[in-house]
Structure formats: structure tokens, C-alpha cells
N, C-alpha and C positions, 0 to 999 in steps of 0.2 A: 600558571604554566602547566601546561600538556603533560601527562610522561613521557609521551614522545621526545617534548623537545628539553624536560631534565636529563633523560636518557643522553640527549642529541652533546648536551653540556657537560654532562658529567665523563663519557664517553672522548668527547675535544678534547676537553680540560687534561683530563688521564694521560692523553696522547700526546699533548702538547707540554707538557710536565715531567713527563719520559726523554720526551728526543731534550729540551731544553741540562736535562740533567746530567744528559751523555752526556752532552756537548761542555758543559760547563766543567764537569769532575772527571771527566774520562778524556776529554782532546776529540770525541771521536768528532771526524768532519761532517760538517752541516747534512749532506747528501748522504750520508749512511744514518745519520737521525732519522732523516725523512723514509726512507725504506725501512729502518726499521719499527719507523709511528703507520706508516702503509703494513709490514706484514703485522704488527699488534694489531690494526682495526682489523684486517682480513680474522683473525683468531677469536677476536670481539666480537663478527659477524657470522664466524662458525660455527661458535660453542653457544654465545650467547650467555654470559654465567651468570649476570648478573641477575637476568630474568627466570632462568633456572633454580638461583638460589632461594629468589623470594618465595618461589612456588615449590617449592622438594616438598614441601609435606604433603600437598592434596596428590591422588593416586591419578596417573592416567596414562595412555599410551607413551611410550618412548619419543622423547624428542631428535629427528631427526639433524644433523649437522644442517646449518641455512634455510632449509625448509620447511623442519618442524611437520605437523601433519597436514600441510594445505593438497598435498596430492590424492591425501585419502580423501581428501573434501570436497576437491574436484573429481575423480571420481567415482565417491558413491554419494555426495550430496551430504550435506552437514545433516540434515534428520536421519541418513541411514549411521552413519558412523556414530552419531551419540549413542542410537539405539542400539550399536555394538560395543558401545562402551558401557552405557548403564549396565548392557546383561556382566559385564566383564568385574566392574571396577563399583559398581554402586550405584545410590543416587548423585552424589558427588563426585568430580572428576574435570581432570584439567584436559584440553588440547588446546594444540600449538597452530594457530593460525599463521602460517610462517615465522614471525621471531615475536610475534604474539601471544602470551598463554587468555587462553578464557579460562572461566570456573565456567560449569555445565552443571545445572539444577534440573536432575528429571525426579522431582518429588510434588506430588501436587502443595501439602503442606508449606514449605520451605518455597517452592515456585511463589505461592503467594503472598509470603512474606514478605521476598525479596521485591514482588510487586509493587507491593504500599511502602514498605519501608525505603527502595532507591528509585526516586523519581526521575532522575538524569539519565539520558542516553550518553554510551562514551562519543567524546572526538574521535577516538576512532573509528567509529561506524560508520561516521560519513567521507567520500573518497578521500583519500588523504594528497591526492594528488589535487586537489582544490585549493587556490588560496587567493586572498584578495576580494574581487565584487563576486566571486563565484563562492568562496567560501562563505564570505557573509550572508548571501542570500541565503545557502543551505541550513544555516545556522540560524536565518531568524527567521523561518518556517514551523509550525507548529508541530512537526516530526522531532524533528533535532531541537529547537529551543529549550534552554535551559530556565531554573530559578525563575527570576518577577519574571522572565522577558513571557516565559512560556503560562507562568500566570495571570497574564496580563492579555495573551491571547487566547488563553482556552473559554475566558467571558466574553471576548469577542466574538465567539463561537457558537459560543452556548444556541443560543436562539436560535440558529439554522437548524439545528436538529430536537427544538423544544414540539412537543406531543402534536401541539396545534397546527405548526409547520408542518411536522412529519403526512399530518392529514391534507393540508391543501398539495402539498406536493403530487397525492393519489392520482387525481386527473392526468398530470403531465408525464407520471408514469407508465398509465395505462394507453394513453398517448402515443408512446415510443413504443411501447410494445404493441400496438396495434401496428403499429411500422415494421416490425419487425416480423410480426407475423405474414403480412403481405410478402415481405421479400421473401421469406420462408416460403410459401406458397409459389411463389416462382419459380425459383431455385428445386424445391420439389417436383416441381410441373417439369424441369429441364433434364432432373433425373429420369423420370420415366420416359421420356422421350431418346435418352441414350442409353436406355433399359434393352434395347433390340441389340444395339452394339455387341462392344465389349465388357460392355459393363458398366452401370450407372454410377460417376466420380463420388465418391464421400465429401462434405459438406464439413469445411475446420468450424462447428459450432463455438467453440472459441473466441476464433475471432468475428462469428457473428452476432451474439450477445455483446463480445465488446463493444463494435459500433451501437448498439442498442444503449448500452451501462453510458460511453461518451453522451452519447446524445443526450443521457437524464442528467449527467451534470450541468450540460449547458444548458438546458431548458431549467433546472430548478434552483441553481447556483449564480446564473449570470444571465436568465432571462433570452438566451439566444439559443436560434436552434441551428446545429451543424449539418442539418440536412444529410445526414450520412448512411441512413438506411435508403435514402430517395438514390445514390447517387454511385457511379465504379468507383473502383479505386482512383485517385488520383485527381477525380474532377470535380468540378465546385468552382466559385469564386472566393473573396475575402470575408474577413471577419469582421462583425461588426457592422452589418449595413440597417436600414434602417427599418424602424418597428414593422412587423405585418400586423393582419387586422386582427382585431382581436377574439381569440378563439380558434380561429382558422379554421372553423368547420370541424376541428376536432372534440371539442368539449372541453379541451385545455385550455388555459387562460393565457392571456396575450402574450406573447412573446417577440421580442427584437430577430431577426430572419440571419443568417448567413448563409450566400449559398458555397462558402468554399471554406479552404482552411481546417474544415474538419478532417476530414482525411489525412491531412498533415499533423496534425493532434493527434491523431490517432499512432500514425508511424514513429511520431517523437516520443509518444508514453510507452509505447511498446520497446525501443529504443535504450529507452534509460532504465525497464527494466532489467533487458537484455545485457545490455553492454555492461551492468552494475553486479551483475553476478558472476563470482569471478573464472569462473571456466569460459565464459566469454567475454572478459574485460581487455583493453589494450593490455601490453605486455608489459610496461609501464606498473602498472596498478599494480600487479603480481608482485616484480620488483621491489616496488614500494612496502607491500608487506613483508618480505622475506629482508629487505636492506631498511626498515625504517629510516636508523640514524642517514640515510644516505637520500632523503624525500629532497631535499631543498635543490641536488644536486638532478634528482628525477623531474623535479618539477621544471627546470631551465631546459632537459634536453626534448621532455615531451610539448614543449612550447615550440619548440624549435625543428622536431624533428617528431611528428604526430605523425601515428599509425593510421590506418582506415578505423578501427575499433572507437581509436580517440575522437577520431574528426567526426564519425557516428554521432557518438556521444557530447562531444561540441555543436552539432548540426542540432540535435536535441534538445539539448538547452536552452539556447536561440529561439528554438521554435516557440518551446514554451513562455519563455519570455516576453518575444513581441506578441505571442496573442494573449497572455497574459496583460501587458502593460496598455494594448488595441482595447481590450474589456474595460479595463480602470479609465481609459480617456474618455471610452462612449459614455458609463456610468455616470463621470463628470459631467459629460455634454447634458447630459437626460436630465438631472439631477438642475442641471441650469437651467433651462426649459421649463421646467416643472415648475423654480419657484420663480420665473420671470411670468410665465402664465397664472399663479397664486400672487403676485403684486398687481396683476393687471384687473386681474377680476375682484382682486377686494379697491381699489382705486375706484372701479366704475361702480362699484357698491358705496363707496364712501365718501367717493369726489377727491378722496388724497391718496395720493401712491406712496403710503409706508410701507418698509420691510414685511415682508410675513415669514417668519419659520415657515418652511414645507413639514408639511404631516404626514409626507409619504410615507409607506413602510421601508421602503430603500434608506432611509435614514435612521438609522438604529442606535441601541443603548452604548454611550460611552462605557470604556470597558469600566469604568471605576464606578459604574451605577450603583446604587446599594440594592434596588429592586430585582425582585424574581426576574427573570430572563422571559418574556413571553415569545409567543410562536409570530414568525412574518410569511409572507407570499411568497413563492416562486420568483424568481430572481433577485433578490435582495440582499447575497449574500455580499458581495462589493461596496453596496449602501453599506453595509453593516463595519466595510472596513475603513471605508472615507469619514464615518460617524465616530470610529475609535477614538480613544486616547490612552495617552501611557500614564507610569505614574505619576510625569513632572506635567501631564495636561499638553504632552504635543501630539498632534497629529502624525499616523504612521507614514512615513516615507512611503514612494511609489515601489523602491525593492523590498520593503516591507510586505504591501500589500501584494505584490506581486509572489512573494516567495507563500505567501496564503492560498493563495488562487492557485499556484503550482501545486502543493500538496493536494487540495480537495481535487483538480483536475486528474492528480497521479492516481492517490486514493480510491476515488469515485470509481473511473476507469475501470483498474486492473482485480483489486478484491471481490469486487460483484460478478465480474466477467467470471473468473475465478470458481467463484461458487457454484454459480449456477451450472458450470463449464462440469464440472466436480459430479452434482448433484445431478446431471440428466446422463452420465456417463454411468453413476450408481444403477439407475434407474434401465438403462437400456441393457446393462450387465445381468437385472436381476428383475428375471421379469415378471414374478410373482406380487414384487413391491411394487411395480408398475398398475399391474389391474387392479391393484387395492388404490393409487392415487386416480385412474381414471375413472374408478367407481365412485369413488367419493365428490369427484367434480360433477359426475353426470348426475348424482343426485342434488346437486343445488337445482336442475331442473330449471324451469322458466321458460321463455322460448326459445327457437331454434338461430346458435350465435348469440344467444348471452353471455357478454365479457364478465369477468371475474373484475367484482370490486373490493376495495379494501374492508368494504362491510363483511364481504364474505369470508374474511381470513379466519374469523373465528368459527364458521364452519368447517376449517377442512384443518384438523389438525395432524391428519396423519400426512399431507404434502408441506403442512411446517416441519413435522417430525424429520422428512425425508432433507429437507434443507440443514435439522441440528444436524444431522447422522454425516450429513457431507463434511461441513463444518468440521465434526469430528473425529473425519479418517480425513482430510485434507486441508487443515487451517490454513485461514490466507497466509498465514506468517507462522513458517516452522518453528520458530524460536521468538521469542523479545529478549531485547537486550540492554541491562542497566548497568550504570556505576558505583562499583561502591565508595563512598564516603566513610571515611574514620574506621571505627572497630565493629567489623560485623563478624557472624558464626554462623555459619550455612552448615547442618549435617556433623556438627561437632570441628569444623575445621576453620578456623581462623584468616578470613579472607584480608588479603591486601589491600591497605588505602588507594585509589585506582584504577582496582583492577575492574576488569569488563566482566558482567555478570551475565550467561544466559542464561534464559528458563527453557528448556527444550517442551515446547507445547505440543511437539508432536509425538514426543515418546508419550509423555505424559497421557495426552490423551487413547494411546492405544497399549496404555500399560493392563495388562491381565490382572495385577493386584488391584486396577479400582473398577476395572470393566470386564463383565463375564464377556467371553468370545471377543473379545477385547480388538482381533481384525477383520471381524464379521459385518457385513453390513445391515443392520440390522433399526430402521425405523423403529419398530414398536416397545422400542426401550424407550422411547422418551413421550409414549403414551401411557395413559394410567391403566393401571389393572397389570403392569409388566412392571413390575417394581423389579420382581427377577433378575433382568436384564438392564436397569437402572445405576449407574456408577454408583458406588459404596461410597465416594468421596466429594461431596461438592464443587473442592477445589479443582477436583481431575479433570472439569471442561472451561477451558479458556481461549477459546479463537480469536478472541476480538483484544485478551487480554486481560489483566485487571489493575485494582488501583486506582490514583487518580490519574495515571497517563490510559488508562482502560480509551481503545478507539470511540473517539467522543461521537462519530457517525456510527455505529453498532445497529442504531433501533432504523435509521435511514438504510443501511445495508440489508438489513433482514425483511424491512415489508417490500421493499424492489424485489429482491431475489425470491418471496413468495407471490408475488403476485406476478411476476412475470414467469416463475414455472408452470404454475398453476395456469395462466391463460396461455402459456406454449403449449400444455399438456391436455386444453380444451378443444384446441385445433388438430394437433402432431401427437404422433411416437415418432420415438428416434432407435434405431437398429446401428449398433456400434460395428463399424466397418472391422475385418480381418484383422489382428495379431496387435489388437490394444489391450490385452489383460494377461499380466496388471500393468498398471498405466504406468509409464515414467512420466517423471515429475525432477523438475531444477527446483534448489532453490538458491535465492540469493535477499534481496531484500521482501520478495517476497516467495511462497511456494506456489510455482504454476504449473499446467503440462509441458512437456519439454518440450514437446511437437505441435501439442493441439489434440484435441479430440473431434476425432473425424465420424461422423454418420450419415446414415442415408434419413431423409426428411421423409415421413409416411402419412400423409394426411389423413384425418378422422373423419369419420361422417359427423354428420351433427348430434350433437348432447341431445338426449332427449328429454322433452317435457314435461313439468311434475303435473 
């Protein structure tokens, strides 16, 4: 049971225990019980003691009557308000997600602790307006997955992001981003053509890396490409059609085609991160925080009676769903194909048509392998899910697999867009660290329009450095969030069985005790010879996380996001349009810009030759 729903019980019980005891020792009439179990919950709802009581001892802002601190959360954003609390109250400290308390960890030490030591995300962090095939799917996604379930798929896993994969995947990276460069190239072409005007429009880089970040999921995750740099908003065919030829004249290796549906992908992940954070969530979801005990009664009326925000976020769902579930049916078909053509061809080799296992890579290590995890191909991750097993030896259900394919889609998407969104915004802010990453490209040298390979990365470490430094004034994710289990001691305070643990990774990382200039942007700390400027504390940089829930795609996010600044920054500078500094930033499940970051596209002349 939740604490939510012993809260939900203990709370009835109380009330229902009350008015029964009027009634029975006092005469009072049935109808003044019930107003009087109505004005007790209202009082239950306003004070909240029970949760107050548990928590008195850890320090932290005043809990407001029903609310609690979610107004300061919306806003200044949970990363600004911790970072007013730390300076306030410590490393340690509570607030009140409406009738909520968190513990807040802005200690690198203790942050890490809490990392290895609570492996569980709470039930509460996922919407609590969920229940039923929307709950369960959220729940058996490798985000939210608890215990065996969530070890059980993080082997499932493993191998998409093992060293050798991370290498084939290169081509189909470079791929997209050569896609992406084109349309940049246009798009800049369009500026300077209304350069005469009024003025040449700013370009949301944002969401055009996004489209770039979709398209490397689909090309390296499920073997399809969304055609989404090729295509406007809005237009496309379906997903799922069938193979093109192989290579495509790009250097990338084969891929299955879609010419539509990306776009749609696109608006639904952006959607759910939108709608899930709660200064823009239905009005519902807010409710539901501030009234917990009272969800079961929210969940009937927002079925019934959905906002635009909800239906948003319903329309989202769906989306991901059928093109989720559209991936797992073609993977099947393929997968059929495959070993009907491997019986056919050992049949005319042998003059008998017995079974063959396929020896595809699409067919991967059952999770219970005992072997190392090796590296597979570009689209193989759905093989990898159809080839699972659990620990009784069943095969994962299709909402299984699908709630899979949702996270890497959501994942994939939004953290890399993120980053790199982060890191060319640094870059155009500060233009000193700019001509030190252009120099350093133009000296890889070669000939004129040589792309940047993954060989190269270990050439330019000062445009990796430029990628930690973003990372670490903009983590994808301000916070992680765990449960605690049994008796733990954060900071000398005695945390509660269940209670919701953050690690506030954004203080953290711009804390002044472990980082000189601590909100400076400053690459050449995380070059050698600047030890100076180097965090005192190892634990102090955690973007991705740590532990064993540490983002099991980390090394996949980081060579994408170098090699496609690096080959942005071969072609472009980016000049940040009027009144972005400093930038706002939302956060919710993850930390984005709140608007976008907008520039004008300035193309280069070509890198010259060593």
C-alpha cells in the first residue's frame, strides 16, 4: 500500500469512526454526523497534521494552510526555491509540495548516498491522476519501474547503450545531423533575405535540434526514419512503412522509411513534457496534490469532465502509444520475414525445411543471460524487447514493451535537445569560449566540408568541456527523486519510512563550496592544467545522476550532443536574439527553456585545410 492510499484509510477510518460514535453515544442525527465528518476532513485538508507531525523535526519553509509551498514552485521553479532554501536552512530541508513534504538533499556527499542507497522512485512522482492501463503502463517503464520488475529491464537495456553500439550508431548520427545542417542552411538563407525588412526572425534552436534528437531515436532505436528535418510542421505520412534502400546514399545503414507521424511524435513528447509540469498541468493534477486523500474522487470528475490541458495530455498518450505499439507490430512482421527467408534458404541448401533460429541482431540477450551484454546495430532495440524474458521465462506483454519504447522515445527526444539547446546558448552568450571551440575544429583541418567523426571527439576536448559546463549550469533533470525505505539519516535527521527523497542536482552543482565561480561559465575547468577551477568534490557533478538508476543512456547522450555541436559549429555561429540573458528555464520532470532559445543562424565559410 501507497501512503497515499494508508493516508486515504486512515484518514476514512478516523472519520468514519467519529460521526458513527456521535451517532451511537450522543443521539446526534445521522446528517449532523455527516457535516460534521465533512467539516473534520476540510480541517484534515487544511492543517494536514498528520504529515506535519512526521516531518517537525527537518527545518524548512512554513507550511502553508492546503497549499503548502507549491505556489513558490510555480513560481520560481523548484531549482530556484531550493536554492533559497539551502542558502536559508542547510543542506537538509523539507518543502511542501501541496500536502506533500519532500526531504531536499543539496549536499554532494549525502546526494550520493541517497543515490546508491534508495533505488525506488516514489508513486508519487508519477501523475497521480493515472490509474488502471495508464497507470500500469507508467509503472512498467524503465523510469518509474520498481525492484525485480526494473531489474529485470535495465538487462534488457543494457546492450543498446554497450560501447560497441554506442560506435555503430556514429553514422546514423551524423546522418541526422547532416540533415539538420541543410535545414539550418535554409532557414539561414531565409534570414538574410528578410535582413532588408524589419528584421531577420530568430530561429527556436530548440526545437530544431529536437527534430534532429527524434529523428536519432528513430533511426538508432527502431530502425525508422521520421523524416522530420525533410519535412513542415504537420506533414508526413504514417509510421512504419516499408524498408528503404539500404544506406540511402547517406553512409547510414539501412533503415525502415516513414514519411509521416514524426511530427506528431514530436508534438506529443513535447506535450507530455509540457502538460506534466505543474504550472502547466490541468487543474486537476494541482488539486490532486493539494487534496491527495480526495484523487479517487478527482480521478472520476476529470474522466468526465477534462480540461483542454488534460485532453492535451490524453491526445499525447495515444500518440505515443499507437506509434509505439505501429513499431512492435512491424518489428514482428520483419522479424517473420527474416526467419521465413532463413528456413527457406537453409531448405534449398539442405533439401529439408527445418526451423532455423534467426541470428539477427534484432534478436537479443534474454534478460536473465548470464553473459556480458554485447553491443547490437541501429534499430534493434524492439528485437531486444520481443527477445526478453522475465524471471518466470515469460515474454514481455505488448504494454510492456511499449511503455519501453515510450521512455527511450521521451528520453531520447527531450534531454539531448536540452543540452545541446543549453550549450550553444552558453556559447553564443560568451564569445571568447566560442573562438576557442571554432579554433579547435578548424584545426582538425582536412579538406574543405569535412564532417566531424566520432574519431574526432577525442580531438576537441575543449567543445566536450563546453558540452560538461552546460550539463553543469543546466542538468537535464534539476532534481532526482527517491524513496526512502526503513531507517535512513540524511544530514544527521532521521528521515521517514516513505517519504520522497530529492537530490537537488542543481544546487548542487552550482554550489560555491565545491565550485570556484561556481555560476560562471567557464569550460576550461574541466580541461587539464585548470585544476583551479576543477570541483573540489567529485560527487558535486551529477547530470545524468548516479547509482545504479544513474541514466543507463548517459554515454549515448553525450557523444550525440558532441558530435552534433561540434559539426553545427563546423558550419554556424549562432548570435542570441534580444533579452535571453539569463535564460528562463521550467522545470518539471525535466529542466527545459521556458520559451526556447532563439538565434539568428550565421553560416561559416569553410574550415580550412591542414
Amino acid at each position: 500500500m501507497t501512503p497515499e492510499e494508508r493516508e486515504r484509510v486512515v484518514v476514512f477510518g478516523v472519520l468514519a469512526a467519529f460521526g458513527a460514535l456521535a451517532h451511537v453515544l450522543h443521539g446526534v442525527p445521522v446528517i449532523k454526523c455527516v457535516l460534521l465528518c465533512v467539516l473534520a476532513l476540510l480541517v484534515v485538508l487544511f492543517t494536514n497534521p498528520y504529515a506535519r507531525w512526521r516531518y517537525r523535526h527537518i527545518p524548512g519553509p512554513a507550511y502553508r494552510p492546503l497549499v503548502g509551498n507549491l505556489p513558490d514552485i510555480i513560481a520560481e521553479g523548484s531549482h530556484a526555491l531550493f536554492e533559497r532554501c539551502r542558502a536559508q536552512y542547510g543542506p537538509v530541508f523539507k518543502v511542501w509540495f501541496g500536502a506533500r513534504p519532500w526531504v531536499v538533499v543539496a549536499d554532494a556527499d549525502m546526494g550520493r548516498r541517497a543515490n546508491y542507497r534508495l533505488l525506488n522512485r516514489p508513486f508519487g512522482f508519477t501523475n497521480p491522476l493515472a490509474r488502471g492501463e495508464v497507470l500500469r503502463s507508467v509503472m512498467e517503464g524503465l523510469f518509474l519501474s520498481r525492484d525485480g520488475m526494473w531489474s529485470m529491464l535495465r538487462k534488457v537495456w543494457q546492450p543498446t547503450f554497450h560501447s560497441e553500439s554506442l560506435h555503430g550508431y556514429a553514422p546514423v548520427m551524423a546522418s541526422e545531423t547532416r540533415r539538420l545542417v541543410a535545414r539550418l542552411r535554409g532557414l539561414a538563407a531565409a534570414q538574410e533575405g528578410d535582413a532588408a525588412g524589419s528584421g531577420a526572425p530568430a530561429i527556436n534552436i530548440w526545437r530544431e535540434v529536437g527534430r534532429m534528437t527524434m529523428s536519432v531515436v528513430g533511426s538508432t532505436a527502431y530502425g525508422v526514419d521520421f523524416d522530420l528535418l525533410a519535412q513542415e510542421e504537420g506533414q508526413g505520412g504514417s509510421v512504419g512503412q516499408e524498408a528503404a534502400q539500404p544506406g540511402q546514399g547517406d553512409g547510414a545503414p539501412a533503415r525502415m522509411r516513414s514519411r509521416s507521424g514524426g511530427a506528431a511524435l514530436v508534438q506529443a513528447a513535447a506535450d507530455m513534457f509540457e502538460c506534466s509540469e505543474i504550472g502547466n498541468a490541468t487543474r486537476y493534477l494541482v488539486a490532486a496534490h493539494l487534496m491527495p486523500v480526495l484523487v479517487p474522487v478527482l480521478q472520476l470528475l476529470v474522466a468526465v469532465f477534462p480540461d483542454a490541458r488534460y485532453k492535451r495530455l490524453v491526445h499525447a498518450r495515444k500518440t505515443l502509444k499507437s506509434t509505439s505499439l505501429s513499431l512492435i507490430s512491424d518489428t514482428r512482421a520483419h522479424q517473420a520475414r527474416q526467419q521465413q527467408q532463413q528456413q527457406q534458404q537453409h531448405a534449398a541448401q539442405s533439401g529439408a525445411a527445418s526451423p532455423v533460429v534467426p541470428s539477427s541482431p534484432q534478436a537479443g540477450p534474454s534478460a536473465s543471460a548470464a553473459h556480458r551484454p554485447v553491443g547490437v546495430s541501429p534499430g534493434s532495440f524492439l528485437g531486444l524487447l520481443l527477445a526478453a524474458r522475465d524471471q518466470e521465462g515469460h515474454a514481455l506483454s505488448d504494454r510492456q514493451m511499449a511503455a519501453q519504447a515510450n521512455v527511450f522515445t521521451l528520453a531520447g527526444y527531450e534531454t539531448t535537445a536540452n543540452t545541446l539547446s543549453y550549450a550553444i546558448y552558453c556559447l553564443a552568450a560568451h564569445p571568447e569560449a566560442q573562438a576557442r571551440v571554432l579554433a579547435e575544429l578548424d584545426a582538425l583541418g582536412g579538406p574543405a566540408g569535412r564532417e566531424v567523426t566520432v574519431d574526432d571527439l577525442d580531438h576537441l576536448p575543449y567543445t566536450a568541456a563546453v558540452v560538461d559546463e552546460a550539463l553543469r549550469l543546466y542538468p537535464p533533470g534539476a532534481s532526482t527523486m527517491r524513496e526512502a525505505r526503513g531507517a535512513i539519516e540524511l544530514g544527521g535527521y532521521a528521515i521517514p519510512d516513505g517519504a520522497t527523497v530529492v537530490v537537488a542536482t542543481y544546487s548542487i552543482q552550482r554550489d560555491p563550496a565545491y565550485w570556484p565561480k561556481a555560476d560562471a561559465f567557464l569550460p576550461e575547468r574541466w580541461i587539464k592544467g585548470h585544476e583551479d577551477l576543477a570541483a573540489t568534490n567529485p560527487n558535486a557533478y551529477l547530470p545524468f545522476g548516479s547509482g545504479a538508476r544513474m541514466c543507463i543512456g548517459y554515454r549515448f547522450a553525450l557523444q550525440e550532443a558532441r558530435l552534433t555541436l561540434a559539426q553545427l559549429y563546423r558550419n554556424f555561429t549562432f548570435e542570441l536574439a534580444p533579452g535571453q540573458v539569463p535564460l528562463r528555464v521550467r522545470t518539471g520532470i525535466t529542466m527545459s527553456p521556458a520559451e526556447g532559445v532563439f538565434v539568428r543562424v550565421v553560416p561559416r565559410s569553410a574550415a580550412p585545410s591542414a
